[in-house]
N, C-alpha and C positions, 0 to 999 in steps of 0.2 A: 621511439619516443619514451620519456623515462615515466616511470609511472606515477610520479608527481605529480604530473602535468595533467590539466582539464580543461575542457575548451566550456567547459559553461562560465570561467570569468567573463567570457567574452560574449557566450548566446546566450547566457541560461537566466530567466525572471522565477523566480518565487516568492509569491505571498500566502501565508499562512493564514486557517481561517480565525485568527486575532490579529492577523495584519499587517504580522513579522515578516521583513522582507529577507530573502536572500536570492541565492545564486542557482540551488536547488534545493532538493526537499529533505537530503542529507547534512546543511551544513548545521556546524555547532553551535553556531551562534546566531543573533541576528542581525544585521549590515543597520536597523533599522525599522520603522514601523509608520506605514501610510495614513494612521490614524494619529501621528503629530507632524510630519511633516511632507511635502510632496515628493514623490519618488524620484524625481532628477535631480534632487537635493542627496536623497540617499546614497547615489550611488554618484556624486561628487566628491564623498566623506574620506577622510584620508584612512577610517576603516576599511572601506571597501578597496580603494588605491593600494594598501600593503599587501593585502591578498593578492588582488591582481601582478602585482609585479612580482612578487614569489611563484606563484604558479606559472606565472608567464616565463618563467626562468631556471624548472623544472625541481622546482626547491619546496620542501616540506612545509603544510603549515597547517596551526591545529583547528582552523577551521574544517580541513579534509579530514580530519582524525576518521567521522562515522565511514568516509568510505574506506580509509586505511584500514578500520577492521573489519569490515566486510569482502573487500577482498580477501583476507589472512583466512579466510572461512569458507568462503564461495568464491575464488574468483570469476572474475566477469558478470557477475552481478550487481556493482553498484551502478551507482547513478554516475559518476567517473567514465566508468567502461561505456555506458550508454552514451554521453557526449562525445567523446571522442569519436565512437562510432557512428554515430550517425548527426552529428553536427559539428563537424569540423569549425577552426576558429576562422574569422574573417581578416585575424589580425589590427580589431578593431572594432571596439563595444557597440555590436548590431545585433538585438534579439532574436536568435533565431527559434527558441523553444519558449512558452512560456506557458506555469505551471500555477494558476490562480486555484486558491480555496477558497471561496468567497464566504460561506460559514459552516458550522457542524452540524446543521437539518441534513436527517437522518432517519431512517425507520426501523432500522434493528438496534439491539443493543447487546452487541458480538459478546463472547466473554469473556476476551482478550481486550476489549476496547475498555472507554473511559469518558467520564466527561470533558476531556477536551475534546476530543475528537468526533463525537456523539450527543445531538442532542436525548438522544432518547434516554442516552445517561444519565443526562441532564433530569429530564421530567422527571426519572425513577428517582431522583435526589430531592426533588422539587425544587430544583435549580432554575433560575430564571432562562430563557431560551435568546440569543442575542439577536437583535435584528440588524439586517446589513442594508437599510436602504438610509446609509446616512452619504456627506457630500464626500469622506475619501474616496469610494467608490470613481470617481470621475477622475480622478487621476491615473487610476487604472486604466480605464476606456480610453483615453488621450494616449495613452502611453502606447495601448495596441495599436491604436489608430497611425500612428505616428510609423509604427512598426509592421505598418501588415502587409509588407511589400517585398518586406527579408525573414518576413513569419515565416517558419518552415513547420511548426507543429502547435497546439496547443495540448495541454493533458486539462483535461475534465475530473477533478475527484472531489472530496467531499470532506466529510459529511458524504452524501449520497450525491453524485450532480447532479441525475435526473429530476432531483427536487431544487434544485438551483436556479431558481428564479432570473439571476442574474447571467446565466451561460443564455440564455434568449438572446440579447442585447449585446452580447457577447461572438454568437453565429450570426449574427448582421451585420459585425463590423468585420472581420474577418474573410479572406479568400475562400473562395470556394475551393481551391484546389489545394487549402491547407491542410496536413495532414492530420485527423485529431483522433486521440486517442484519450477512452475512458473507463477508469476504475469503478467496477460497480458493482454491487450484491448483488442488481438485476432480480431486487424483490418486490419491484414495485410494481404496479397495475402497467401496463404499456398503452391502452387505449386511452386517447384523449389525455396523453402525454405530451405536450406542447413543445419539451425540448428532445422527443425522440421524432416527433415527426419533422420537426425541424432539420434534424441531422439526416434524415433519408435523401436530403436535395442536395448535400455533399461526398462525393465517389472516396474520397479518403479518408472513409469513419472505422477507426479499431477497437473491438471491445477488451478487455481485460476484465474479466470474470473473477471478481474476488469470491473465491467460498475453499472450500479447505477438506471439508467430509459429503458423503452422498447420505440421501435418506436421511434415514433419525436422529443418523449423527449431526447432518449440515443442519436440523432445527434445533439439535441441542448447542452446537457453537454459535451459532446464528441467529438468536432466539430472534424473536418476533418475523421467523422467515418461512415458509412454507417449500417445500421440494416440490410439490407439484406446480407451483407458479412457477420455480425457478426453471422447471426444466421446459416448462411450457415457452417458458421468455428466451431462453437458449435457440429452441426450435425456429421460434419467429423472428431472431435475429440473422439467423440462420435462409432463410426464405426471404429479407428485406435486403442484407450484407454480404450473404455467403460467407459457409462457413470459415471459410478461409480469412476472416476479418474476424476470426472471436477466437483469444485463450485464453486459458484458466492460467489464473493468478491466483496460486494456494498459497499458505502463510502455512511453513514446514514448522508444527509442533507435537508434543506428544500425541494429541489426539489422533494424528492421522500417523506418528512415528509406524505403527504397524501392522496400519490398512491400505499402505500406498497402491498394493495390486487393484483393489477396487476402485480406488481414484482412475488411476490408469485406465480401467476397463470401460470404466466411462468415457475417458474421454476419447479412448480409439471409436467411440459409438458415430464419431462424426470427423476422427483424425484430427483433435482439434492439439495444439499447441498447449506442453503445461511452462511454467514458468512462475518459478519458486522464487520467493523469500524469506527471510528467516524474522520470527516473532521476536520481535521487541518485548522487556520487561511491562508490566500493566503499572501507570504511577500513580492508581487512584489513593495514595498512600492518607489523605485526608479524611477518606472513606473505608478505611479500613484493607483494600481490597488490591493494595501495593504487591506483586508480586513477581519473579521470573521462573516459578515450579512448574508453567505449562511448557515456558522448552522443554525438546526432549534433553539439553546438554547438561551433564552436573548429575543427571540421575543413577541409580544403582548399576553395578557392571553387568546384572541381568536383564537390564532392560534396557540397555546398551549394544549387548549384542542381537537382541531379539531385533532390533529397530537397524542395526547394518545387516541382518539377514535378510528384511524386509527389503532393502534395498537391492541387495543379491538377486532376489527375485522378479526384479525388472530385467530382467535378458535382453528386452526387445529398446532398452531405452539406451540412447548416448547424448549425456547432459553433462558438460562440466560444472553445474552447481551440484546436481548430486552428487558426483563426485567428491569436490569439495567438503559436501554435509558427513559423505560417508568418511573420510580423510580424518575429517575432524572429531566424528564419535567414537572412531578406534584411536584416535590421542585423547579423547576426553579424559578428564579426570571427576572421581565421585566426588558430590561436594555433601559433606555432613545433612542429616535430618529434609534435604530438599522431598524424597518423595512423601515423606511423612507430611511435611511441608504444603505438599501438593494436594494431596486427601481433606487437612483440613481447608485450605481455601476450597474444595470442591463442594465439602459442607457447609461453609460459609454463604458459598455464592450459591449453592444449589435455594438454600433458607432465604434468602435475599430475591431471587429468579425463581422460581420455583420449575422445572422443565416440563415436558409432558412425560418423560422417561427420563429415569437416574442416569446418572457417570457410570452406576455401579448393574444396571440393565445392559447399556447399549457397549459397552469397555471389559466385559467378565476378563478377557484374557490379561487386558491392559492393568486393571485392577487383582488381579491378582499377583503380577510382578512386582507392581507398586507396593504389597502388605508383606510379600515372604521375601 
């Protein structure tokens, strides 16, 4: 099959948590938005039609742009490679995956995220907080409903899902036997969680563990996050799911470019599955706070190679994304003033967040490549 080609024209729903609909969570643009018109309107649209018949015909088009570079960096890691693999097309527009954000309620405030994506952002802005219990909502529900017979998956993400008020009403209308899969910090309380007990009554729940560093680091990138809750939540997902239903979903950047053995050491503590992607630019550019100096790519040719050694020193791994990551750091190219670049947003943001420990505590080695 050529690599044009995606079968989510055909199975894949996404709405964004402002409402933006598309195909999946990679495309460029939006097909459309639930909160002016109904979604079987949307995907009527002679927008959505040009896509479909280009892909469908294994032909380029720039809605796919985000996964065309993602592959060129990691293969087999977009959302492309995921459809095709495990949702074939029907030949005929029947939802088989669908990927609802219903809003940005959130409990940390990452320090790669932003207020779209984060209310906590939000609050730290004194940003108003949006609420989703308006009447688009119901077009969604109809929609599953319509569909939950050719549902093959749902993804759960956020914002936080666990705080997703709206995934309740969401696991009642849906199969049981549907597979779902949720991205989560996994910082939240779990007792008297109404949407974690809820998912204990369906055999095909998968976690995806978003976190990135261990210890002081995972509270320095993670702010408002605790490790001893996290790992406490790990365990009892572990004992409710088996661990064979939970992997870490790390976001490969400098911070962790040259602690990967540690990451690793964790997670062989339970054999758990890593699976990487790579950090997006930060676009709080209204707030000062716009940046892409926490990738590790673009930085100095010393700490380029320190960060493919670190990779070297996974002996025990065979991942074609790190591969990939490492492919790409030995073609990187240095880009002017970024690590300098990266120091001051670390003072920026530290002045702004204040940690419990510096960049310049828990990173000495990191922070040293970064100045000479």
């Amino acid at each position: 099959m050529n690599s044009n080609y995606c079968s989510a024209v055909d199975t894949g729903l996404f709405v964004s948590v402002q409402g933006a609909v598309g195909l999946c969570c990679s495309g460029s643009e939006s097909l459309g938005n639930i909160r002016n018109e109904p979604i079987k309107d949307i995907f009527a649209k002679q927008k959505f039609l040009e896509i479909q018949t280009a892909v469908r015909s294994n032909q380029s088009h720039s809605y796919c742009s985000g996964c065309d570079r993602i592959e060129q960096t990691a293969p087999g890691s977009s959302q492309r490679s995921a459809f095709n693999d495990q949702f074939p097309s029907p030949k005929k527009r029947q939802i088989k995956l669908a990927d609802i954000r219903w809003s940005n309620v959130c409990n940390l405030s990452c320090r790669y995220c932003n207020t779209h994506d984060s209310s906590e952002w939000r609050r730290l802005h004194s940003l108003p907080i949006e609420s989703v219990n308006r009447d688009y909502t119901e077009s969604l529900f109809e929609e599953i409903e319509e569909n939950k017979e050719t549902l093959e998956g749902v993804y759960l993400l956020g914002g936080e899902p666990l705080m997703q008020k709206h995934n309740i009403r969401l696991l009642d209308i849906i199969n049981k036997n549907t597979k779902i899969d949720l991205l989560t910090n996994l910082s939240v309380l779990l007792d008297n969680n109404k949407i974690y007990e809820k998912l204990k009554s369906f055999p095909n729940v998968y976690w995806n563990l978003s976190f990135d560093n261990i210890g002081d680091r995972f509270e320095y990138v993670r702010q408002g996050g605790l490790w001893s809750v996290f790992t406490d939540n790990v365990k009892r997902l572990c004992d409710d799911f088996g661990a064979n239903h939970v992997t870490f979903h790390p976001v490969y950047t400098i911070w962790n470019s040259i602690n990967l053995e540690e990451y690793y050491e964790y997670a062989a503590t339970g054999n758990f599955r890593v699976n990487w992607q790579l950090a997006l630019p930060k676009v709080d550019s209204a707030y000062g706070f716009a940046t892409d100096s926490f990738t590790t790519f673009g930085h100095k040719k010393s700490l380029i190679v320190r960060a493919v050694q670190e990779i070297d020193r996974l002996t025990t791994v065979n991942d074609p994304v790190v591969d990939g990551i490492k492919a790409s750091l030995i073609a990187d190219t240095e880009q002017p003033d970024k690590d300098k670049d990266f120091l001051i947003w670390t003072d920026k943001m530290e002045k702004f967040m204040p940690p419990n420990k510096s960049f310049v505590e828990l990173w000495p080695e990191l922070n040293t490549l970064l100045c000479n």
